[in-house]
C-alpha positions, 0 to 999 in steps of 0.5 A, a space after each residue: 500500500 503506498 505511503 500516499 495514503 498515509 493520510 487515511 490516518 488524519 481525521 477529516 475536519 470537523 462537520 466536513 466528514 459526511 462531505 469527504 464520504 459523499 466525495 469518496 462515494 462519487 470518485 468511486 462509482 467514477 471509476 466503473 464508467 469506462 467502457 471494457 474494450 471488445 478484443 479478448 486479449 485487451 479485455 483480459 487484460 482490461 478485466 485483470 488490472 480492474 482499473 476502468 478508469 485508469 486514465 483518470 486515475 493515473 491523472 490523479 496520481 501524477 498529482 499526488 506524488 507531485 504533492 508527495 515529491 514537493 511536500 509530504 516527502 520533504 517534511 517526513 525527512 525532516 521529521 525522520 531525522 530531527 524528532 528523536 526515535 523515543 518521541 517517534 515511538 511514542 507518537 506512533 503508539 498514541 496514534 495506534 491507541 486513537 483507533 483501536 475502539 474503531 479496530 475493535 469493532 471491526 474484529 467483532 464484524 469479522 466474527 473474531 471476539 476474542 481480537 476484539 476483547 484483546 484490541 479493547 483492553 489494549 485501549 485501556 490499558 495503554 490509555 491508563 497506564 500508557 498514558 493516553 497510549 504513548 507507550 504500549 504497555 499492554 504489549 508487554 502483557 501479551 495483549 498484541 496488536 491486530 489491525 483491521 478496518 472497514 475495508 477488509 470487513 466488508 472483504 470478509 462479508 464476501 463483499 467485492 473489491 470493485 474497480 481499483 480508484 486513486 483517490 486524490 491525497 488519499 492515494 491507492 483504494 478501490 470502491 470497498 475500501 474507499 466506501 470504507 474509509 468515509 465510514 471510517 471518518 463519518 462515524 469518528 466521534 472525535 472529527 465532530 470536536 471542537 476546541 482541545 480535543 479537534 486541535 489533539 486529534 487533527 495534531 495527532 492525525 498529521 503526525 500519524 501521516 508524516 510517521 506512516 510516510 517517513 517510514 516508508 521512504 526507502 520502500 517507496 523509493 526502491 519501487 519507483 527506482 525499480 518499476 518500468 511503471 511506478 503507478 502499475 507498481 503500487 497498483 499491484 502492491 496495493 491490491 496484493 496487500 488488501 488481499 493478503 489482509 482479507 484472506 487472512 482475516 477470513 481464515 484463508 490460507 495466504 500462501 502469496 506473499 505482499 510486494 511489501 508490508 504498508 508501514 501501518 502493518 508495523 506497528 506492534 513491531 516497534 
């Protein structure tokens, strides 16, 4: 998953959260607008990409990585290499902490209550004793990280992928995931604050994005250096990650192996 939409992680603004679904919702059913080609080659290639409208979408991409070229990358560099490691760490827990209640819920979709009785203490824990998350306390009692979000839940419930979107800022998705995502930021009670807790939330979100990025510098750059076609590249890695983490959410075996780990994905390890 490309470093891109680390920005998933940064709430929306305050009352604007219903506005970013109803956009994330027309980007999506965009995508299916374009019309398959008629030659059988073309259309099996056509139908193995899944990406209808990928003209558009390597439009939007361009200017995405100009926007991650001149400023995003930048100030993750200076972040990676001026807030020290201990603070990065901390950051990186508290950041984690803010969406386990929302991770919760979504291992209790997918049928797992036990992860989500885990992901729940985990929020106590190091929301009390970790204090308010900047240390990951319930690590250390056996009381482990396990992502999941809306995305991967309706891959669950059998729901399909849809046609591949680039979502300007956002980066790489596709219509589940993106319907996900404006799920994700309209039901984040703290996107509805005002004052203190809107400042906290949005300063932690925009450090959450700089982090995600910052980690995933030397992986971005290796797979721009080394693809023919930079956005096919994170298209495909994309799209083997989400179904890594579906299959393996589902019980399937995942015998493939991802292009490489979203930065997210990383968490528990620091």
């Amino acid at each position: 998953m490309s470093a891109l939409n680390a920005t998933r992680s940064a709430p929306a603004k305050a009352g604007g959260s219903g506005r970013v679904f109803a956009l994330l919702l027309l980007l999506a059913a965009l995508s299916g607008c374009a019309v398959a080609p008629i030659d059988r080659e073309e259309h099996a290639e056509y139908t193995q990409r899944n990406d209808p409208a990928e003209p558009a979408n390597r439009a939007i991409f361009e200017a995405n990585v100009a926007v991650d070229d001149f400023a995003l990358k930048p100030a993750a560099e200076a972040y990676r290499d001026t807030v020290p490691e201990p603070i990065q760490t901390g950051l990186r827990h508290a950041a984690s902490n803010l969406a386990d209640p929302e991770v919760a819920l979504n291992h209790l979709l997918q049928g797992h209550a036990g992860r989500a009785w885990t992901t729940l203490e985990r929020f106590v824990v190091n929301s009390t004793f970790g204090l308010a998350g900047l240390f990951d306390v319930a690590s250390d009692w056996d009381l482990k990280h396990q992502d999941a979000d809306f995305g991967q839940t309706f891959g669950v419930w059998g729901i399909g992928e849809g046609p591949f979107v680039e979502l300007p800022l956002l980066g790489p998705s596709n219509t589940r995931d993106a319907v996900g995502t404006g799920l994700t930021m309209l039901l984040n009670p703290l996107t509805l604050a005002v004052g203190p807790p809107l400042a906290y939330t949005l300063a932690m979100g925009g450090t959450d994005a700089l982090d995600q990025r910052a980690r995933a510098i030397e992986p971005l750059d290796d797979l721009r250096r080394n693809s023919i076609d930079y956005y096919a590249a994170l298209r495909s890695a994309y799209r083997q990650e989400r179904t890594y983490l579906v299959d393996s959410a589902a019980g399937k075996n995942t015998v493939s192996q991802m292009a490489y780990r979203s930065p997210a994905s990383d968490v528990e390890n620091q």
